[in-house]
C-alpha positions as CSV (number, residue, x, y, z in Angstrom):
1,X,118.8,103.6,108.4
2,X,118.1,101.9,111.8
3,X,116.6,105.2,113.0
4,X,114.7,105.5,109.8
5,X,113.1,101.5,110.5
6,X,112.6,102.7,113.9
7,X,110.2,105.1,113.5
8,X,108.5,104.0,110.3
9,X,107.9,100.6,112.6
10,X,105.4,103.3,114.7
11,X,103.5,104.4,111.8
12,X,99.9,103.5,112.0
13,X,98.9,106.1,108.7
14,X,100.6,107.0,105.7
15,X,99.5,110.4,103.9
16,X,100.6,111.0,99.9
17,X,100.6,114.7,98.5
18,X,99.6,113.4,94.7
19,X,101.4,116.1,92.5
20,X,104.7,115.1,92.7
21,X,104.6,112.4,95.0
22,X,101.7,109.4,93.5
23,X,102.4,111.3,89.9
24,X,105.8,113.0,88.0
25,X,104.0,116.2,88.5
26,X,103.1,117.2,85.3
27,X,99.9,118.7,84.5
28,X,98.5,117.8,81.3
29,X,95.4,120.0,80.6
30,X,93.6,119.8,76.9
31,X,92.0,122.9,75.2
32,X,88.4,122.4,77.2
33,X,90.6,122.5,80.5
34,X,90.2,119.0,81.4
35,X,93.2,117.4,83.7
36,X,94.9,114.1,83.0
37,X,97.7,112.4,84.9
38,X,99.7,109.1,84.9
39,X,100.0,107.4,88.1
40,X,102.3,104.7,88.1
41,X,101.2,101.3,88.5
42,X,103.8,99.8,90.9
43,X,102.8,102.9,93.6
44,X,99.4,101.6,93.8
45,X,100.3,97.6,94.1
46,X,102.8,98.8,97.2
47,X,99.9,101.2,98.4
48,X,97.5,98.1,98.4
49,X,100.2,96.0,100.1
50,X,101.1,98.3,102.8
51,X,97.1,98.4,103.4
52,X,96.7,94.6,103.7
53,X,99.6,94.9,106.7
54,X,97.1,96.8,108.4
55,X,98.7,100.6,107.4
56,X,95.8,102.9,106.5
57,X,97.0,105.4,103.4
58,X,95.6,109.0,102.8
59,X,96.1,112.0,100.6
60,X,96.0,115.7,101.4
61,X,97.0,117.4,98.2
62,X,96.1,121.5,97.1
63,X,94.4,120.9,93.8
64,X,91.0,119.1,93.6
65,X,90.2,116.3,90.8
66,X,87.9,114.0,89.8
67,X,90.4,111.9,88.5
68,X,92.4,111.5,92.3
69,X,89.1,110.9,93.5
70,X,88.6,108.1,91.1
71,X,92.2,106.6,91.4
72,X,92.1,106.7,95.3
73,X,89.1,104.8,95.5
74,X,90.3,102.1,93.1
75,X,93.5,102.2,95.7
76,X,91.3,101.6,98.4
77,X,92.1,105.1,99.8
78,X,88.6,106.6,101.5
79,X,90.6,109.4,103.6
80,X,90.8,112.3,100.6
81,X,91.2,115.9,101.4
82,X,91.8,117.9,98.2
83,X,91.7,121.3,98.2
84,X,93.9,122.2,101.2
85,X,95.6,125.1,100.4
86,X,96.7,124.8,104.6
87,X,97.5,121.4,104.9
88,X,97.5,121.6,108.4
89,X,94.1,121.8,108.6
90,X,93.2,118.9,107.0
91,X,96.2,116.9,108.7
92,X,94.4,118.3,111.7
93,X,90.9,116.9,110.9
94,X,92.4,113.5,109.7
95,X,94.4,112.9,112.8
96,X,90.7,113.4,114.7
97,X,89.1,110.9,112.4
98,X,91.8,108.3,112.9
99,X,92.7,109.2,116.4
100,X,96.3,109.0,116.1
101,X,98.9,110.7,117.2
102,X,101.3,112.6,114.8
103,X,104.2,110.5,115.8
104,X,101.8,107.6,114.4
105,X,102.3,109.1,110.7
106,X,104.2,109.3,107.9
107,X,104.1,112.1,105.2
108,X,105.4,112.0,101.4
109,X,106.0,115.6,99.8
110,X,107.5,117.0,97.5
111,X,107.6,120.9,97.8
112,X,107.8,123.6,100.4
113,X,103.4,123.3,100.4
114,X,104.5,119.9,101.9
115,X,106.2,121.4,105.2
116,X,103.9,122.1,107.7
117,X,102.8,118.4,107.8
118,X,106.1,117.2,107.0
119,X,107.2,118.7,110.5
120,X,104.4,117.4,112.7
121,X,104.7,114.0,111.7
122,X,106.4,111.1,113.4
123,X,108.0,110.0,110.0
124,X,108.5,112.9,107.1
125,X,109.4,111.7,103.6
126,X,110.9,113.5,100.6
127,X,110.7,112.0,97.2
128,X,114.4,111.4,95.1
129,X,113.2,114.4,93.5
130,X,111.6,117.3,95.8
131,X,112.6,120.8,96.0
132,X,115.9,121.1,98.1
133,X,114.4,122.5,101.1
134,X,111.7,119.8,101.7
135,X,114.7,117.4,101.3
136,X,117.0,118.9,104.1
137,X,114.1,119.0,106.5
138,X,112.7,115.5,106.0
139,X,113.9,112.0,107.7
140,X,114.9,110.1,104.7
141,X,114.4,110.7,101.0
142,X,113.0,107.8,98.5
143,X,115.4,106.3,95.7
144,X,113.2,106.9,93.2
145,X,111.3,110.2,92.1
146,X,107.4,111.1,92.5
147,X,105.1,109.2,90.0
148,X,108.2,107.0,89.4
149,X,108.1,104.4,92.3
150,X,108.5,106.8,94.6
151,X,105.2,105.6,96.6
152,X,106.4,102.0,95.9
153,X,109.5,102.8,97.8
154,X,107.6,104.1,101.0
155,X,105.6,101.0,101.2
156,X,108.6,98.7,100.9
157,X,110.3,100.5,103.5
158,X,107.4,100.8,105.8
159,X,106.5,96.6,105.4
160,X,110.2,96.2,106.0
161,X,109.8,98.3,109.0
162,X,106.8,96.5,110.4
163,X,108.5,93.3,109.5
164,X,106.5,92.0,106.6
165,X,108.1,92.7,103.5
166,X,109.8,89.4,103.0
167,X,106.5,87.7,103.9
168,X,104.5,89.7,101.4
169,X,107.1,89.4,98.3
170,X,107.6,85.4,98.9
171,X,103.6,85.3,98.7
172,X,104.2,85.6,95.0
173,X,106.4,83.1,94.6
């Protein structure tokens, strides 16, 4: 784990996939094809924690919806790329409008889409539940599954990391 701290202490930006990783993965679609999902609510307090800490949050996820849009923006989240069938790309173009360097960054995925990124990154990050290969191939895996605390996990470790997570829980005392 004291590698793990070590390089998550680096990380400047973290970037969520959203199926899988900020929701269970379901896809709940009624008959006039409109899309609902549940985010959970303790992945969005640790997202807004992490950002106070300085830590700027992101998504890059394949599908497109109005609803991420919505919830990312409540979050606080401005860097959205939906749509990326190559993730790279739009890993690419966010590293350019950050200037960071990929060692600066941390990715959460959960399936084999995730990949590319997950191996440019500084910090890669598989959810208690992602597909097996995205598991072997990233740096640590989180507790708890996607859309379950999954996110909530990420932040705790990354304030831990950056030495601020006992500092930020004791503020609610």
């Amino acid at each position: 784990m004291k590698d793990i701290l070590e390089k998550a202490a680096r990380i400047k930006l973290l970037i969520f996939d959203v199926d899988g990783v900020l929701t269970d993965g379901s896809l709940y679609l009624d008959d006039d094809g409109r899309e609902y999902k549940a985010f959970h609510s303790q992945d969005g307090h640790g997202i807004k924690m992490l950002q106070k800490h300085g830590v700027r949050c992101a998504i890059i996820t394949g599908r497109t919806s109005t609803l991420v849009e919505h919830r990312m923006r409540n979050l606080g989240i401005d860097l959205i790329y939906q749509g990326q069938h190559n993730k790279l790309e739009g890993f690419a173009d966010l590293l350019a409008r950050v200037d960071l360097a990929p060692e600066q960054v941390a990715y959460v995925g959960d399936d084999v889409v995730d990949l590319p990124v997950m191996r440019k990154v500084g910090l890669a990050i598989a959810v208690q539940d992602a597909h097996h290969w995205v598991i072997k191939h990233a740096h640590w895996q989180t507790p708890r599954a996607g859309g379950r605390g999954a996110a909530r996990d990420v932040c705790e470790m990354l304030l831990e990391a950056h030495g601020v997570l006992q500092q930020e829980l004791e503020s609610y005392l």
